[in-house]
C-alpha positions as CSV (number, residue, x, y, z in Angstrom):
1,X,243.2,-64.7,141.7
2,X,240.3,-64.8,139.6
3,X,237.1,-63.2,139.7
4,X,233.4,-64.3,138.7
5,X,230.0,-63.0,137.6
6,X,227.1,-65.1,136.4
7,X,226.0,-64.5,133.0
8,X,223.1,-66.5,133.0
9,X,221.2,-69.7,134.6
10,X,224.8,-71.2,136.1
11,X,227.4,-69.6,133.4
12,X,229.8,-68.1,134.9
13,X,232.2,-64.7,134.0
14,X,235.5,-65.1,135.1
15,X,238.4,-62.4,135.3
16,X,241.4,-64.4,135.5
17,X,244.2,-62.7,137.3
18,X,247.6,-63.3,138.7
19,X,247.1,-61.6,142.3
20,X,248.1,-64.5,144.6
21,X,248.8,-62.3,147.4
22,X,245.7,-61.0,148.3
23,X,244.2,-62.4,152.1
24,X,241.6,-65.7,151.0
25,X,239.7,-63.7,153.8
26,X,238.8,-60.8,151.4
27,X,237.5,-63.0,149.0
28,X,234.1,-62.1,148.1
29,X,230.9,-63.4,146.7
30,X,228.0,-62.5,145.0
31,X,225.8,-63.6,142.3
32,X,225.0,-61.0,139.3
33,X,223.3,-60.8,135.7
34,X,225.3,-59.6,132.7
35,X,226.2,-56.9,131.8
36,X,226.7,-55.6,135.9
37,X,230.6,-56.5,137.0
38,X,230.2,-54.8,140.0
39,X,229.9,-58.2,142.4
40,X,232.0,-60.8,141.9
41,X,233.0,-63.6,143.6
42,X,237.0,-65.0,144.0
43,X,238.9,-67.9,144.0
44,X,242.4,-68.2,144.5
45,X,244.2,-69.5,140.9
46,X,248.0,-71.2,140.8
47,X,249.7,-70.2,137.7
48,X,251.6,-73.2,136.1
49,X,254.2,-71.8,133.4
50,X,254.5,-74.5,130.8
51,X,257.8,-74.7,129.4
52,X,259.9,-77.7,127.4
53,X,263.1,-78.7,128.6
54,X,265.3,-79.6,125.6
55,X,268.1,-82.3,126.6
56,X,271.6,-82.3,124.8
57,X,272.5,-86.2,124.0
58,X,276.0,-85.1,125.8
59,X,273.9,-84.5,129.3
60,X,273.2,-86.9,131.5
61,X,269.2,-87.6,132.3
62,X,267.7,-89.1,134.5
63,X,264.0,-90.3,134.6
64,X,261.2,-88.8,135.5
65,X,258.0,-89.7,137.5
66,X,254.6,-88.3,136.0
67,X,252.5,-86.0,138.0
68,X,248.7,-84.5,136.8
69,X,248.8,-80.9,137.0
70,X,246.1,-79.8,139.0
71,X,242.7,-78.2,138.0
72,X,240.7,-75.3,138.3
73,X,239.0,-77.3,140.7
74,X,239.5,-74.4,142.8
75,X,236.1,-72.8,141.8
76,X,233.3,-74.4,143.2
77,X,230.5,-75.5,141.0
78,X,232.4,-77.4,138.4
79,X,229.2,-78.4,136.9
80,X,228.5,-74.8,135.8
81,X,230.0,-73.2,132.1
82,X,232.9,-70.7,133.1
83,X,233.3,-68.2,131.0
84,X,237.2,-66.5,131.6
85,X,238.0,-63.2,130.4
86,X,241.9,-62.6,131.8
87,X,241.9,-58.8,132.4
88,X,245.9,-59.1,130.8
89,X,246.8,-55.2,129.5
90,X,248.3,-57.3,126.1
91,X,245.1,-59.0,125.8
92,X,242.9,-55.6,125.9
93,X,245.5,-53.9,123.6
94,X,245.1,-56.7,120.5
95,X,241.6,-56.7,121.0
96,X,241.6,-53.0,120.4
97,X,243.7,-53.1,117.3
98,X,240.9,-56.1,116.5
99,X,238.4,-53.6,116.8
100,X,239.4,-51.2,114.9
101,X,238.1,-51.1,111.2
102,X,241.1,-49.3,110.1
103,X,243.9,-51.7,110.9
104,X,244.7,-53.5,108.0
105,X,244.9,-57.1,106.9
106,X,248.5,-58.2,107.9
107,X,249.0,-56.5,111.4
108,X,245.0,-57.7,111.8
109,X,246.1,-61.2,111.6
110,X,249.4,-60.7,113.4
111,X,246.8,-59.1,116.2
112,X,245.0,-62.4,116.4
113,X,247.5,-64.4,116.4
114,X,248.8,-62.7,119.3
115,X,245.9,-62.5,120.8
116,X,245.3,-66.3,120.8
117,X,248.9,-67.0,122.2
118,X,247.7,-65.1,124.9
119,X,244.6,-66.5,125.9
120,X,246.2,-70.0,125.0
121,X,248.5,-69.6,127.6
122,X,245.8,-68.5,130.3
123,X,243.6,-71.2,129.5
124,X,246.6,-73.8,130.0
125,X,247.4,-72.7,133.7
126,X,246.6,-75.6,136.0
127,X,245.4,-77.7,132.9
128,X,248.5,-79.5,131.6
129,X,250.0,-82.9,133.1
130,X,253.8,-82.5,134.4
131,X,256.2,-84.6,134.4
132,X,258.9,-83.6,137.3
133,X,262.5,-84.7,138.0
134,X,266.4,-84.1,137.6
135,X,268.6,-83.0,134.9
136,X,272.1,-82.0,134.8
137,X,272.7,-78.1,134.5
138,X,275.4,-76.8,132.2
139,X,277.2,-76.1,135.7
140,X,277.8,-79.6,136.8
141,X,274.5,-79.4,139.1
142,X,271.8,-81.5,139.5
143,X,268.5,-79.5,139.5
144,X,265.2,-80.5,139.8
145,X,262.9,-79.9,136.7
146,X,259.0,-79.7,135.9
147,X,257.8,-80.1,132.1
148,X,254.5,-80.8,130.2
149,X,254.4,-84.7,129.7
150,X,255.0,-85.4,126.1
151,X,253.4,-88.7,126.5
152,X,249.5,-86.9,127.3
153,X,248.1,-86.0,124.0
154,X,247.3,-81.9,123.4
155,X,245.4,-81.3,120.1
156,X,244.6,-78.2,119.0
157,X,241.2,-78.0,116.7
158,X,240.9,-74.3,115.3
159,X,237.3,-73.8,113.1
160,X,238.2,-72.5,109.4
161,X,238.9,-70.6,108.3
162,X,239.4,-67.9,110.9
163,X,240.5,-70.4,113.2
164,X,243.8,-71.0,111.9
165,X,244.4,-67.1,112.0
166,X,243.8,-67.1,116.5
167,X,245.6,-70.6,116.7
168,X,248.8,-69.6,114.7
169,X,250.8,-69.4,117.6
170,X,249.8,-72.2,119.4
171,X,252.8,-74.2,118.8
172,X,254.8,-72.1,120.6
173,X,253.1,-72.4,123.7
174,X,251.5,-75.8,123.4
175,X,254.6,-78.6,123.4
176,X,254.1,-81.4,120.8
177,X,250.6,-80.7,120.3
178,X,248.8,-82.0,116.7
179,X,246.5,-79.8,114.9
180,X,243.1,-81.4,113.4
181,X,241.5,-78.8,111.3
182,X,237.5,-78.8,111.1
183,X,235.6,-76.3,108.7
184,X,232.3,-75.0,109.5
185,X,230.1,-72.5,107.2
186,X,227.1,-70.4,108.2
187,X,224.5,-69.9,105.7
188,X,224.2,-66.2,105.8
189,X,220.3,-66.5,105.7
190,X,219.3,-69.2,108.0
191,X,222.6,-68.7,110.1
192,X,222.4,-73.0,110.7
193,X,225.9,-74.1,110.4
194,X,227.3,-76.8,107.8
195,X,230.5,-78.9,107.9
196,X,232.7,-78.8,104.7
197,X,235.6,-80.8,106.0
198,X,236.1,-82.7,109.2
199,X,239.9,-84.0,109.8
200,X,239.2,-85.1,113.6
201,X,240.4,-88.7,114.1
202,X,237.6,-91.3,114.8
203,X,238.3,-91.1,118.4
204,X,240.9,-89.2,120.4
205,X,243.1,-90.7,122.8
206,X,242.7,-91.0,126.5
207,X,243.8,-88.2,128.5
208,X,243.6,-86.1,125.6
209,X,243.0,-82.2,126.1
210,X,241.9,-80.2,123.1
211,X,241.6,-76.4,122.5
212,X,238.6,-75.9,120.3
213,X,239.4,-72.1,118.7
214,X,236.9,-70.4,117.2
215,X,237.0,-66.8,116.7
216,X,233.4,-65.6,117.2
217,X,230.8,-67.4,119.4
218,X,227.9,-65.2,118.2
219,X,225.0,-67.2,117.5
220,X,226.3,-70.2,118.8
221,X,225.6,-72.5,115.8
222,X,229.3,-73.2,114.6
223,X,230.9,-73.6,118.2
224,X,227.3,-76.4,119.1
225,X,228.6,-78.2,115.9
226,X,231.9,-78.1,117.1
227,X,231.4,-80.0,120.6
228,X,229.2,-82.4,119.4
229,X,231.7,-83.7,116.7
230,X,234.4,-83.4,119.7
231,X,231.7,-85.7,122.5
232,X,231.5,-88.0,119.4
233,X,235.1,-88.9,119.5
234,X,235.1,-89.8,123.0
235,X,235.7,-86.4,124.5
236,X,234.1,-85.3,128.1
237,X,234.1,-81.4,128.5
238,X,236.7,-81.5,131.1
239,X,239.0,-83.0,128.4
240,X,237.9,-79.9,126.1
241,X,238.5,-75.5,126.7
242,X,236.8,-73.2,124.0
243,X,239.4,-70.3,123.2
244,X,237.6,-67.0,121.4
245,X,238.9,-63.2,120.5
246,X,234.7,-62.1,120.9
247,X,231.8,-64.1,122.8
248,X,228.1,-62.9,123.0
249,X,225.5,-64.1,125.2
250,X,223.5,-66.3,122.6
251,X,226.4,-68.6,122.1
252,X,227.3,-68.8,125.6
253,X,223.6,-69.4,126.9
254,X,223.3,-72.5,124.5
255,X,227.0,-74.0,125.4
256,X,225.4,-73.4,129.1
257,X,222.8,-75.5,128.7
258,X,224.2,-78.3,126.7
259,X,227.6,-78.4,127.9
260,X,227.6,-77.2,131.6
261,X,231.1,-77.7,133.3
262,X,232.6,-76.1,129.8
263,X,235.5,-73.2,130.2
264,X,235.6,-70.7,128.0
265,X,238.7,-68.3,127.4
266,X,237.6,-64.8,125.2
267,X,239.4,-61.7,125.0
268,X,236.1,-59.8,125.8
269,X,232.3,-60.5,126.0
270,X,230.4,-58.0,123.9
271,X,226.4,-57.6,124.8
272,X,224.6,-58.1,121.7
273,X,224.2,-60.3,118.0
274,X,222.7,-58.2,114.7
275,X,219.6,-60.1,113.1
276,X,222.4,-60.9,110.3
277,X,223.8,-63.0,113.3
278,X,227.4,-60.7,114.0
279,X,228.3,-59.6,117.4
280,X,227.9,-56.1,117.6
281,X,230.4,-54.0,118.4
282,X,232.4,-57.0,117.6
283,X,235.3,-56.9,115.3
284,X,233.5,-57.6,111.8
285,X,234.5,-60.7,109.9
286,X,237.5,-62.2,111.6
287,X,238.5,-64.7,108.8
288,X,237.8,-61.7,105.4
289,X,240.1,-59.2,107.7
290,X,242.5,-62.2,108.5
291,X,243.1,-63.6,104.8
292,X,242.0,-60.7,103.1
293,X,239.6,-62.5,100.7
Protein backbone atom coordinates (compact mmCIF):
# COMPACT_ATOMS: atom_id res chain seq x y z
CA UNK A 1 0.00 0.00 0.00
CA UNK A 2 0.98 3.37 -0.73
CA UNK A 3 -0.01 6.55 0.58
CA UNK A 4 -0.40 10.19 -1.07
CA UNK A 5 -0.39 13.85 -0.22
CA UNK A 6 -0.41 16.69 -2.78
CA UNK A 7 2.43 18.86 -2.75
CA UNK A 8 1.33 21.32 -4.94
CA UNK A 9 -1.15 22.18 -8.16
CA UNK A 10 -1.43 18.14 -9.00
CA UNK A 11 2.06 16.80 -7.52
CA UNK A 12 1.62 14.21 -5.63
CA UNK A 13 3.61 12.70 -2.21
CA UNK A 14 3.54 9.24 -2.06
CA UNK A 15 4.64 6.88 0.91
CA UNK A 16 5.18 3.67 -0.75
CA UNK A 17 4.66 0.73 1.43
CA UNK A 18 4.38 -3.00 1.35
CA UNK A 19 1.02 -3.38 3.51
CA UNK A 20 -1.09 -5.53 1.01
CA UNK A 21 -3.25 -6.75 3.68
CA UNK A 22 -5.08 -3.99 4.77
CA UNK A 23 -9.22 -3.92 3.70
CA UNK A 24 -9.37 -1.60 0.06
CA UNK A 25 -12.46 -0.48 2.23
CA UNK A 26 -10.27 1.56 4.68
CA UNK A 27 -8.61 3.31 2.10
CA UNK A 28 -8.79 6.91 2.49
CA UNK A 29 -8.70 10.10 0.65
CA UNK A 30 -7.92 13.54 1.03
CA UNK A 31 -6.23 16.31 -0.64
CA UNK A 32 -3.49 18.30 1.43
CA UNK A 33 -0.56 21.08 1.04
CA UNK A 34 2.96 20.29 2.00
CA UNK A 35 4.36 20.12 4.62
CA UNK A 36 0.83 18.53 6.48
CA UNK A 37 0.98 14.39 6.14
CA UNK A 38 -1.80 14.11 8.18
CA UNK A 39 -4.48 13.16 5.19
CA UNK A 40 -3.56 10.98 2.69
CA UNK A 41 -5.09 9.10 0.30
CA UNK A 42 -4.29 5.06 -0.59
CA UNK A 43 -3.93 2.84 -3.29
CA UNK A 44 -3.25 -0.62 -3.18
CA UNK A 45 0.59 -1.37 -4.78
CA UNK A 46 1.74 -5.11 -6.05
CA UNK A 47 5.36 -5.56 -5.29
CA UNK A 48 7.18 -7.36 -8.30
CA UNK A 49 10.71 -8.69 -7.05
CA UNK A 50 13.01 -8.49 -10.01
CA UNK A 51 15.44 -11.24 -10.05
CA UNK A 52 17.65 -12.97 -13.04
CA UNK A 53 17.55 -16.51 -13.61
CA UNK A 54 20.97 -17.76 -14.66
CA UNK A 55 20.71 -21.05 -16.92
CA UNK A 56 23.62 -23.76 -16.75
CA UNK A 57 24.21 -24.89 -20.64
CA UNK A 58 23.87 -28.59 -18.95
CA UNK A 59 19.91 -27.61 -18.12
CA UNK A 60 17.35 -28.03 -20.26
CA UNK A 61 15.27 -24.63 -21.27
CA UNK A 62 12.54 -24.11 -22.62
CA UNK A 63 11.10 -20.89 -24.15
CA UNK A 64 9.46 -18.32 -22.82
CA UNK A 65 6.45 -16.02 -23.76
CA UNK A 66 6.82 -12.19 -22.87
CA UNK A 67 4.46 -10.50 -20.55
CA UNK A 68 4.49 -6.34 -19.69
CA UNK A 69 4.74 -6.08 -16.11
CA UNK A 70 2.08 -4.02 -14.96
CA UNK A 71 2.00 -0.24 -13.93
CA UNK A 72 1.32 1.91 -11.14
CA UNK A 73 -1.68 2.52 -13.04
CA UNK A 74 -3.22 1.71 -9.76
CA UNK A 75 -3.24 5.44 -8.74
CA UNK A 76 -5.60 7.43 -10.35
CA UNK A 77 -4.57 10.59 -12.00
CA UNK A 78 -1.68 9.38 -14.12
CA UNK A 79 -1.42 12.71 -15.57
CA UNK A 80 -0.30 14.20 -12.23
CA UNK A 81 3.76 14.24 -10.99
CA UNK A 82 4.05 11.51 -8.17
CA UNK A 83 6.35 12.19 -5.94
CA UNK A 84 7.33 8.55 -3.74
CA UNK A 85 9.02 8.69 -0.60
CA UNK A 86 9.06 4.66 0.63
CA UNK A 87 8.79 4.95 4.45
CA UNK A 88 11.62 1.72 4.33
CA UNK A 89 13.55 1.78 8.09
CA UNK A 90 16.98 1.17 5.72
CA UNK A 91 16.08 4.02 3.63
CA UNK A 92 15.53 6.53 6.80
CA UNK A 93 18.71 5.09 8.42
CA UNK A 94 21.23 6.01 5.24
CA UNK A 95 19.60 9.14 4.90
CA UNK A 96 20.60 9.82 8.44
CA UNK A 97 24.12 8.84 8.23
CA UNK A 98 23.69 11.29 4.88
CA UNK A 99 22.79 13.87 7.06
CA UNK A 100 25.11 13.91 9.25
CA UNK A 101 28.22 16.31 8.72
CA UNK A 102 30.42 14.11 10.69
CA UNK A 103 30.31 10.86 8.71
CA UNK A 104 33.20 10.81 6.61
CA UNK A 105 33.90 10.42 3.00
CA UNK A 106 34.06 6.55 2.34
CA UNK A 107 31.11 5.28 4.56
CA UNK A 108 29.27 8.72 3.01
CA UNK A 109 29.56 7.33 -0.31
CA UNK A 110 28.93 3.68 0.75
CA UNK A 111 25.63 5.45 2.40
CA UNK A 112 24.50 6.66 -0.97
CA UNK A 113 25.20 3.98 -2.67
CA UNK A 114 23.04 2.13 -0.54
CA UNK A 115 20.68 4.41 -0.43
CA UNK A 116 20.09 4.43 -4.22
CA UNK A 117 19.96 0.48 -4.34
CA UNK A 118 17.21 1.03 -2.23
CA UNK A 119 15.12 3.44 -3.78
CA UNK A 120 16.11 1.67 -7.17
CA UNK A 121 14.47 -1.21 -6.20
CA UNK A 122 11.21 0.62 -5.09
CA UNK A 123 10.94 2.54 -8.03
CA UNK A 124 11.23 -0.72 -10.25
CA UNK A 125 8.13 -2.49 -8.59
CA UNK A 126 5.38 -2.91 -11.20
CA UNK A 127 7.69 -1.09 -13.84
CA UNK A 128 9.79 -3.85 -15.40
CA UNK A 129 8.63 -6.21 -18.43
CA UNK A 130 8.61 -10.12 -17.50
CA UNK A 131 9.28 -12.62 -19.32
CA UNK A 132 7.52 -16.01 -17.62
CA UNK A 133 7.90 -19.75 -18.29
CA UNK A 134 9.63 -23.15 -17.40
CA UNK A 135 12.99 -24.24 -16.46
CA UNK A 136 14.41 -27.36 -15.10
CA UNK A 137 15.24 -27.23 -11.25
CA UNK A 138 18.35 -28.90 -10.04
CA UNK A 139 15.82 -31.64 -8.65
CA UNK A 140 14.61 -33.01 -11.90
CA UNK A 141 11.40 -30.57 -11.71
CA UNK A 142 9.87 -28.51 -13.97
CA UNK A 143 9.03 -25.07 -12.38
CA UNK A 144 7.52 -22.28 -13.61
CA UNK A 145 9.79 -19.07 -13.69
CA UNK A 146 9.25 -15.07 -13.97
CA UNK A 147 12.39 -12.82 -15.04
CA UNK A 148 13.02 -9.15 -16.27
CA UNK A 149 13.02 -9.55 -20.22
CA UNK A 150 16.54 -9.06 -21.30
CA UNK A 151 15.36 -8.11 -24.74
CA UNK A 152 13.46 -4.49 -23.21
CA UNK A 153 16.16 -1.98 -22.87
CA UNK A 154 16.89 -0.42 -19.06
CA UNK A 155 19.41 2.41 -19.06
CA UNK A 156 20.45 3.93 -16.25
CA UNK A 157 21.54 7.97 -16.69
CA UNK A 158 23.08 9.16 -13.24
CA UNK A 159 24.00 13.28 -13.48
CA UNK A 160 27.90 13.80 -12.60
CA UNK A 161 29.33 13.77 -10.73
CA UNK A 162 27.32 12.83 -7.69
CA UNK A 163 25.27 10.69 -9.76
CA UNK A 164 27.60 7.95 -10.15
CA UNK A 165 27.99 7.94 -6.28
CA UNK A 166 23.63 7.10 -5.77
CA UNK A 167 23.68 4.80 -8.95
CA UNK A 168 26.73 2.59 -7.93
CA UNK A 169 24.64 -0.20 -7.15
CA UNK A 170 22.38 -0.19 -9.78
CA UNK A 171 23.78 -3.07 -11.48
CA UNK A 172 22.92 -5.24 -8.95
CA UNK A 173 19.44 -4.63 -9.04
CA UNK A 174 18.85 -3.56 -12.57
CA UNK A 175 19.63 -6.87 -15.04
CA UNK A 176 21.57 -5.93 -18.24
CA UNK A 177 20.97 -2.46 -17.92
CA UNK A 178 23.68 0.20 -19.85
CA UNK A 179 24.78 3.28 -18.16
CA UNK A 180 24.91 6.76 -20.35
CA UNK A 181 26.65 9.24 -18.21
CA UNK A 182 25.44 13.07 -18.61
CA UNK A 183 27.34 15.92 -16.71
CA UNK A 184 25.60 18.91 -15.65
CA UNK A 185 27.28 22.08 -13.71
CA UNK A 186 25.60 24.91 -11.75
CA UNK A 187 27.11 28.21 -11.86
CA UNK A 188 27.22 28.97 -8.21
CA UNK A 189 25.99 32.58 -8.99
CA UNK A 190 23.29 32.40 -11.41
CA UNK A 191 22.46 28.72 -10.33
CA UNK A 192 21.43 28.15 -14.44
CA UNK A 193 22.71 24.85 -15.26
CA UNK A 194 25.41 23.94 -18.15
CA UNK A 195 26.17 20.68 -19.85
CA UNK A 196 29.89 19.55 -19.98
CA UNK A 197 29.42 16.14 -21.47
CA UNK A 198 26.44 14.45 -22.84
CA UNK A 199 26.99 10.50 -23.68
CA UNK A 200 23.06 9.83 -24.29
CA UNK A 201 22.68 7.97 -27.65
CA UNK A 202 20.84 10.10 -30.45
CA UNK A 203 17.77 8.29 -29.70
CA UNK A 204 16.85 5.49 -27.25
CA UNK A 205 15.20 2.39 -28.22
CA UNK A 206 11.59 1.64 -28.07
CA UNK A 207 10.35 0.34 -24.89
CA UNK A 208 13.14 1.75 -23.24
CA UNK A 209 12.92 2.63 -19.39
CA UNK A 210 15.53 4.89 -17.91
CA UNK A 211 16.39 5.92 -14.25
CA UNK A 212 17.46 9.55 -14.36
CA UNK A 213 19.67 9.77 -10.83
CA UNK A 214 20.37 12.86 -9.57
CA UNK A 215 21.18 13.40 -6.07
CA UNK A 216 19.63 16.78 -5.21
CA UNK A 217 16.49 18.33 -6.92
CA UNK A 218 16.89 21.71 -5.25
CA UNK A 219 16.46 24.35 -7.56
CA UNK A 220 15.37 22.28 -10.25
CA UNK A 221 17.72 23.60 -12.93
CA UNK A 222 20.05 20.39 -13.49
CA UNK A 223 17.12 17.69 -13.14
CA UNK A 224 14.85 20.46 -16.19
CA UNK A 225 18.11 19.97 -18.30
CA UNK A 226 18.07 16.51 -17.71
CA UNK A 227 14.41 15.55 -19.15
CA UNK A 228 14.57 17.74 -21.91
CA UNK A 229 17.81 16.08 -23.31
CA UNK A 230 15.97 12.64 -22.29
CA UNK A 231 12.19 13.95 -24.42
CA UNK A 232 14.83 14.80 -27.13
CA UNK A 233 15.90 11.25 -27.66
CA UNK A 234 12.45 10.06 -28.07
CA UNK A 235 11.57 9.43 -24.45
CA UNK A 236 7.77 9.97 -23.09
CA UNK A 237 7.75 10.34 -19.18
CA UNK A 238 6.14 7.10 -18.68
CA UNK A 239 9.35 5.60 -20.31
CA UNK A 240 11.40 7.81 -17.61
CA UNK A 241 11.46 7.61 -13.17
CA UNK A 242 13.66 10.43 -11.45
CA UNK A 243 15.56 8.63 -8.45
CA UNK A 244 16.95 11.38 -5.61
CA UNK A 245 18.56 10.90 -1.80
CA UNK A 246 16.94 14.89 -1.13
CA UNK A 247 14.00 16.71 -3.11
CA UNK A 248 12.72 20.38 -2.26
CA UNK A 249 9.69 21.88 -3.43
CA UNK A 250 11.25 24.30 -6.17
CA UNK A 251 12.43 21.38 -8.16
CA UNK A 252 9.43 19.42 -7.84
CA UNK A 253 6.91 22.38 -8.65
CA UNK A 254 8.81 23.07 -11.99
CA UNK A 255 9.03 19.07 -12.99
CA UNK A 256 5.10 19.42 -12.07
CA UNK A 257 4.36 21.75 -14.43
CA UNK A 258 6.49 20.67 -17.35
CA UNK A 259 6.45 17.07 -16.95
CA UNK A 260 3.09 16.11 -15.30
CA UNK A 261 2.62 12.21 -15.15
CA UNK A 262 6.61 12.10 -13.90
CA UNK A 263 7.37 9.68 -10.75
CA UNK A 264 9.75 10.63 -8.52
CA UNK A 265 11.54 8.25 -5.98
CA UNK A 266 13.62 10.49 -2.93
CA UNK A 267 14.66 9.25 0.27
CA UNK A 268 13.06 12.34 1.95
CA UNK A 269 11.49 15.73 0.96
CA UNK A 270 13.10 18.54 2.91
CA UNK A 271 10.98 22.09 3.03
CA UNK A 272 13.23 24.73 1.87
CA UNK A 273 16.37 25.94 -0.74
CA UNK A 274 19.13 28.63 0.72
CA UNK A 275 19.46 31.80 -1.71
CA UNK A 276 22.96 30.03 -2.60
CA UNK A 277 20.38 27.40 -4.16
CA UNK A 278 21.17 24.12 -1.39
CA UNK A 279 18.33 22.31 0.20
CA UNK A 280 18.32 23.15 3.64
CA UNK A 281 18.58 20.83 6.10
CA UNK A 282 19.77 18.82 3.20
CA UNK A 283 22.85 16.86 3.31
CA UNK A 284 25.54 19.50 1.99
CA UNK A 285 27.28 18.81 -1.19
CA UNK A 286 26.58 15.18 -2.18
CA UNK A 287 29.30 14.84 -4.97
CA UNK A 288 32.55 16.91 -2.51
CA UNK A 289 31.37 14.46 0.54
CA UNK A 290 31.11 11.49 -2.09
CA UNK A 291 34.66 11.88 -3.94
CA UNK A 292 36.18 13.93 -1.37
CA UNK A 293 37.45 16.64 -3.76
Amino acid sequence: MASCSTISGNAFRCYSETLRSAPRQQQQCGRVTMPNHSSLFSFNSSPIIAQTLGASPSRRSIPVRAKMAASEGSIKGSNRMLVFVPPHPLIKHWISVLRNDQTPCPIFRSAIAELGRLLMYEASREWLPTVVGEIMSPMGAAASVEFIDPREPIAVVPILRAGLALAEHASTVLPANKIYHLGISRDEETLLPSVYLNKLPDEFPDNSRVFLVDPMLATGGTIIAAMDLLKERGLSVQQIKVICAVAAPPALSKLNEKYPGLHVYTGIIDPEVNEKGFIIPGLGDPGDRSFGT
